[in-house]
Chimera marker file (.cmm) of the C-alpha trace (Angstrom):
<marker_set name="trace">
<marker id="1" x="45.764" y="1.520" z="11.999" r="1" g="1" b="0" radius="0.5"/>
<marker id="2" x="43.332" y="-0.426" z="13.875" r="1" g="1" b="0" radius="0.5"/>
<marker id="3" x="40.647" y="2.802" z="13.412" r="1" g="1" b="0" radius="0.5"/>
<marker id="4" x="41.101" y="2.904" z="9.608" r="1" g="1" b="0" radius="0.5"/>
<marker id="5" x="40.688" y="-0.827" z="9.656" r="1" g="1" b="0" radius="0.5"/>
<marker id="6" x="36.912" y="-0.697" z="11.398" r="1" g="1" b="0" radius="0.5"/>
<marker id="7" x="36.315" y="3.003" z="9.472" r="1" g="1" b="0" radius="0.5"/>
<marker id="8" x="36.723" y="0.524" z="6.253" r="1" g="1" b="0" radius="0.5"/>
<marker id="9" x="34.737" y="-2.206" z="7.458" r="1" g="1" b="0" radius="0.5"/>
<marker id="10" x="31.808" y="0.101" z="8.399" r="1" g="1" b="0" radius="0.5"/>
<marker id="11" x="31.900" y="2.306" z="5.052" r="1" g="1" b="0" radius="0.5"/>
<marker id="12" x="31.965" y="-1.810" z="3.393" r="1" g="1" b="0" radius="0.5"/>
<marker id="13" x="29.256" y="-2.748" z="5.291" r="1" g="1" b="0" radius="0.5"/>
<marker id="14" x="26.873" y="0.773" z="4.882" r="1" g="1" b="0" radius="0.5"/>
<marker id="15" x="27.540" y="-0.134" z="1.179" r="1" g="1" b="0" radius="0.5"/>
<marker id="16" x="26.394" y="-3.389" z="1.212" r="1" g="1" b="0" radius="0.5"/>
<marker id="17" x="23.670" y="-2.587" z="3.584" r="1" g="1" b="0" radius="0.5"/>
<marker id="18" x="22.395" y="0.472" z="0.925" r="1" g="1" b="0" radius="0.5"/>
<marker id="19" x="22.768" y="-2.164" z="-2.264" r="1" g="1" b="0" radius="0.5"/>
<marker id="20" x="20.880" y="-4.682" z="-0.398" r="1" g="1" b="0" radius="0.5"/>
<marker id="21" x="18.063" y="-2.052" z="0.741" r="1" g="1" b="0" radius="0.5"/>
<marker id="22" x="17.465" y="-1.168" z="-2.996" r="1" g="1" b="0" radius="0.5"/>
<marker id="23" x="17.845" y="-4.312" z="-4.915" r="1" g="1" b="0" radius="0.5"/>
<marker id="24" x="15.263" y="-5.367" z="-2.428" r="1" g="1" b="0" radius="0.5"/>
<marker id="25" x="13.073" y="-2.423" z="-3.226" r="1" g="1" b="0" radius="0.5"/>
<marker id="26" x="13.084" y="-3.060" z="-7.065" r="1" g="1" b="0" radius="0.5"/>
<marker id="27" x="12.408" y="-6.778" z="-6.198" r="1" g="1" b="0" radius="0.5"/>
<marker id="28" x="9.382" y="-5.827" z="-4.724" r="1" g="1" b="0" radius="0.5"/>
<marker id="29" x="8.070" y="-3.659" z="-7.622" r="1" g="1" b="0" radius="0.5"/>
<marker id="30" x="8.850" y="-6.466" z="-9.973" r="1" g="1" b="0" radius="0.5"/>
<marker id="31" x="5.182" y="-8.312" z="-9.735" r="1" g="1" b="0" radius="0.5"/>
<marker id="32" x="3.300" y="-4.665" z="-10.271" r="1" g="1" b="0" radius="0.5"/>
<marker id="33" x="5.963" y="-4.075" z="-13.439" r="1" g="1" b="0" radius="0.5"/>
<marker id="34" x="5.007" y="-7.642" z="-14.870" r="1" g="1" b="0" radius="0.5"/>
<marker id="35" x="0.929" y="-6.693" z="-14.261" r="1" g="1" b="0" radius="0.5"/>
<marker id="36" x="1.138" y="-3.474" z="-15.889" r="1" g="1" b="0" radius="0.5"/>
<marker id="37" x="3.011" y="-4.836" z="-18.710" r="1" g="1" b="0" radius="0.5"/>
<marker id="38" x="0.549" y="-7.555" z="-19.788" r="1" g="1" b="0" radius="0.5"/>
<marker id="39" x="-1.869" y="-5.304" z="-19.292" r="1" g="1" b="0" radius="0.5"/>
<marker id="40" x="-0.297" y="-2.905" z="-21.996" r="1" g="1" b="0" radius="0.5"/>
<marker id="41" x="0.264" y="-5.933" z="-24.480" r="1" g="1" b="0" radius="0.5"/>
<marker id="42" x="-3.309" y="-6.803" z="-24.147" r="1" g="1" b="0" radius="0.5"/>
<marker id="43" x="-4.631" y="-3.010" z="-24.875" r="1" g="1" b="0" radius="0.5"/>
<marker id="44" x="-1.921" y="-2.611" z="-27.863" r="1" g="1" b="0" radius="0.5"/>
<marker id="45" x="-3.341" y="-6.224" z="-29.431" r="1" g="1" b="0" radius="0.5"/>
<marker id="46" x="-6.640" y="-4.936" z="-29.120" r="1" g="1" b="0" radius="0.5"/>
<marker id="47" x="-5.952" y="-1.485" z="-30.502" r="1" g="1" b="0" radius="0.5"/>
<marker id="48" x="-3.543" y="-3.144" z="-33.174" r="1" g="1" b="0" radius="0.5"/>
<marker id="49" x="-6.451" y="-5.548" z="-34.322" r="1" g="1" b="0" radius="0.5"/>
<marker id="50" x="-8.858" y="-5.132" z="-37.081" r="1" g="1" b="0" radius="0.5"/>
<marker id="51" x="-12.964" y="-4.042" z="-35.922" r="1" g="1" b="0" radius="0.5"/>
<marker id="52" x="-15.194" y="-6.568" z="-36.327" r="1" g="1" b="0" radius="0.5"/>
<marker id="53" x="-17.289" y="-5.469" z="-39.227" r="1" g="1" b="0" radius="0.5"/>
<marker id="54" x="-21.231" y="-6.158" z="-39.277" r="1" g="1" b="0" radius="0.5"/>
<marker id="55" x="-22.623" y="-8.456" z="-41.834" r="1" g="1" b="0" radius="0.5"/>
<marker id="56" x="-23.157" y="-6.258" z="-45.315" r="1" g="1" b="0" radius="0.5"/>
<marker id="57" x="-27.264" y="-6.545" z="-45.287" r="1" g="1" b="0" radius="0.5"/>
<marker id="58" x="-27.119" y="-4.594" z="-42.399" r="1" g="1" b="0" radius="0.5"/>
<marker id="59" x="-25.037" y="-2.269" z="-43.689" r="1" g="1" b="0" radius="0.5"/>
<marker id="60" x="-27.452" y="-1.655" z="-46.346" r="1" g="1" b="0" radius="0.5"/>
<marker id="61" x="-30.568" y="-1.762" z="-44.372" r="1" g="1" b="0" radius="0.5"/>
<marker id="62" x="-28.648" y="1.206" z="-42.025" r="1" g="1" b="0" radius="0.5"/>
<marker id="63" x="-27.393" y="2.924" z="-45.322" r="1" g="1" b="0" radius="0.5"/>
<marker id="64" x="-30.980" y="2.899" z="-47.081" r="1" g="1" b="0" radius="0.5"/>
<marker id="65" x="-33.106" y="6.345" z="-47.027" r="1" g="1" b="0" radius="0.5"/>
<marker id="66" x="-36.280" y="6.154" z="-45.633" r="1" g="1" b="0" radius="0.5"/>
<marker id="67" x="-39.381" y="5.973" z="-48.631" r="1" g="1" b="0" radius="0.5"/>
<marker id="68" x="-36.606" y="5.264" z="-50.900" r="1" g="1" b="0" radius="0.5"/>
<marker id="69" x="-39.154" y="2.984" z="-52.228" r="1" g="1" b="0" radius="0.5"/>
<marker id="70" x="-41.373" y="6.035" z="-53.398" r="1" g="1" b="0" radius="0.5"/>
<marker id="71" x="-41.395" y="8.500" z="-56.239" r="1" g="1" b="0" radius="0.5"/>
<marker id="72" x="-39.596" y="11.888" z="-55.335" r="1" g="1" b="0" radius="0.5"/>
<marker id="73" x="-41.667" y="14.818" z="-55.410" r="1" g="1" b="0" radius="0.5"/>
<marker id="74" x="-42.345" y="16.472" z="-58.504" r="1" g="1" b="0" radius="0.5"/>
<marker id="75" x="-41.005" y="20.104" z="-58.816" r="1" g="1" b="0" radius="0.5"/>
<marker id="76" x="-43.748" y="22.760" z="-58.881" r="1" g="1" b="0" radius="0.5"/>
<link id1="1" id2="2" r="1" g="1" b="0" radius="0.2"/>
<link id1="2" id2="3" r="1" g="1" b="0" radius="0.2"/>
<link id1="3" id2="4" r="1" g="1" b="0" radius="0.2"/>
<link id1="4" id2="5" r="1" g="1" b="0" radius="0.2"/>
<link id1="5" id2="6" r="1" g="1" b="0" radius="0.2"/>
<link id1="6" id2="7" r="1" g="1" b="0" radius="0.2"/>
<link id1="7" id2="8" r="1" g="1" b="0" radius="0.2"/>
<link id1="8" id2="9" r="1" g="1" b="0" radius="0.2"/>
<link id1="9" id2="10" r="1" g="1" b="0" radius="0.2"/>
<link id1="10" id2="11" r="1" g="1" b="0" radius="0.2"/>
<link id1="11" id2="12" r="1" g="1" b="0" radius="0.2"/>
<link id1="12" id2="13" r="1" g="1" b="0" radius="0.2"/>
<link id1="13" id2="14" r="1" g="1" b="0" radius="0.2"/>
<link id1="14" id2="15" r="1" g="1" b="0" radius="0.2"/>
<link id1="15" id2="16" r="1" g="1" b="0" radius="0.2"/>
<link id1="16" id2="17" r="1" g="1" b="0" radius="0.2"/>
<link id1="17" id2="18" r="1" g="1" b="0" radius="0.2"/>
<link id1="18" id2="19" r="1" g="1" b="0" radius="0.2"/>
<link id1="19" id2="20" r="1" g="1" b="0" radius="0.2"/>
<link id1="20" id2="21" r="1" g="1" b="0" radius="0.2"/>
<link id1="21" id2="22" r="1" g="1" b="0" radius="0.2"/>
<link id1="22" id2="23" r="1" g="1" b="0" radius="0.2"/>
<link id1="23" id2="24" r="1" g="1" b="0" radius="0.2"/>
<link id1="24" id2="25" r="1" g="1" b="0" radius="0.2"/>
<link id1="25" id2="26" r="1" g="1" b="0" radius="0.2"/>
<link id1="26" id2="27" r="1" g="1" b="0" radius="0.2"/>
<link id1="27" id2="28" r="1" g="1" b="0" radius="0.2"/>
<link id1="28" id2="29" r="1" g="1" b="0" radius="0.2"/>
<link id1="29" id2="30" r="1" g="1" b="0" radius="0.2"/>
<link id1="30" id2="31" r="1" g="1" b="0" radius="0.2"/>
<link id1="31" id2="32" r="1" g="1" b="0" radius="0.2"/>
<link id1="32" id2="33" r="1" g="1" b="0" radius="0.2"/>
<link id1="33" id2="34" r="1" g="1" b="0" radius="0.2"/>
<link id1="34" id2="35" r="1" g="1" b="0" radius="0.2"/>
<link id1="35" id2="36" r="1" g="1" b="0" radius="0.2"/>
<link id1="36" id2="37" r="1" g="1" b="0" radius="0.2"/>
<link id1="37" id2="38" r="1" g="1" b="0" radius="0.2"/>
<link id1="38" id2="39" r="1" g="1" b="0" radius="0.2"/>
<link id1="39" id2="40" r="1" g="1" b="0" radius="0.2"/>
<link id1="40" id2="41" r="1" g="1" b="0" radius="0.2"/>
<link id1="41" id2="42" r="1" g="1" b="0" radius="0.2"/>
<link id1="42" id2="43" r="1" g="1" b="0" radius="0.2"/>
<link id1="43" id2="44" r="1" g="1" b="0" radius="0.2"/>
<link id1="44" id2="45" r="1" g="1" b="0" radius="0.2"/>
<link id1="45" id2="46" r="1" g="1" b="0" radius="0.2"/>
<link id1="46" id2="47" r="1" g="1" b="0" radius="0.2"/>
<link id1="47" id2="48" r="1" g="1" b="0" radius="0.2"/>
<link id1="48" id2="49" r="1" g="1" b="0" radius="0.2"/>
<link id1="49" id2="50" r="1" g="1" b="0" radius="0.2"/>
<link id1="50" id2="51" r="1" g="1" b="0" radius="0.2"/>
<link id1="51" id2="52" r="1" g="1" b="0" radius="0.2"/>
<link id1="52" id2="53" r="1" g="1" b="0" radius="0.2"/>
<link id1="53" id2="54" r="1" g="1" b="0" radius="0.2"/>
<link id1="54" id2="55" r="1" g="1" b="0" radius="0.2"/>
<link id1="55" id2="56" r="1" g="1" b="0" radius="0.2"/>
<link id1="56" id2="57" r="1" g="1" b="0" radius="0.2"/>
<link id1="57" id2="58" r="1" g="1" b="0" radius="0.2"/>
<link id1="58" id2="59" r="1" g="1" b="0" radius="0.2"/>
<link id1="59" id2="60" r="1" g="1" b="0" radius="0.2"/>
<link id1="60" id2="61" r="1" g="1" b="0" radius="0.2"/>
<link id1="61" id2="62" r="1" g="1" b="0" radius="0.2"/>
<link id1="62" id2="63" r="1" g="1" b="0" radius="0.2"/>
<link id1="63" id2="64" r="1" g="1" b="0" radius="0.2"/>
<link id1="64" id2="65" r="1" g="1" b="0" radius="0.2"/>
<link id1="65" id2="66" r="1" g="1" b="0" radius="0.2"/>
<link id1="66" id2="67" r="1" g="1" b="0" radius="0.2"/>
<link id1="67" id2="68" r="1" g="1" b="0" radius="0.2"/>
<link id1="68" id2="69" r="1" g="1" b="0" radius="0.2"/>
<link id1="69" id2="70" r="1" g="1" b="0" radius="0.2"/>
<link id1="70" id2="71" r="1" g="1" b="0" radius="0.2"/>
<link id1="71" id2="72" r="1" g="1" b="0" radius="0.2"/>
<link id1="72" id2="73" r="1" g="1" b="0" radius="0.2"/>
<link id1="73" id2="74" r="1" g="1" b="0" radius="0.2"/>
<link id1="74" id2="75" r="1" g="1" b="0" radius="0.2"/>
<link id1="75" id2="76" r="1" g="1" b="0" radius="0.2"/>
</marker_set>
């Protein structure tokens, strides 16, 4: 009786010992976790937001051919 008593106690304790190990372990992955996920709130706000568009006179000055300002050639 007095072997099933201390066979219990140590199978308790291993238990304990194996809960303890890995709460532990998770506890100390929790500040990496909470880094990486600001970091992925941060990249999906800037993916989710709208580009920055450039003022429309430069548009225009990018969009205009060059010697637009000139009479296309005549046709032969």
């Amino acid at each position: 009786m007095y072997d099933a008593i201390s066979l219990t106690t140590l199978a308790v304790a291993g238990v304990l010992s194996l809960g303890f190990i890995s709460v532990k372990g998770l506890l100390d992955q929790l500040p990496d976790v909470i880094d990486s996920a600001a970091k992925v709130r941060d990249a999906w706000r800037r993916f989710r937001r709208k580009p920055q568009l450039p003022p429309p006179e430069a548009d225009e000055r990018e969009l205009a051919p060059v010697g637009s300002d000139q009479e296309p050639p005549a046709a032969a």
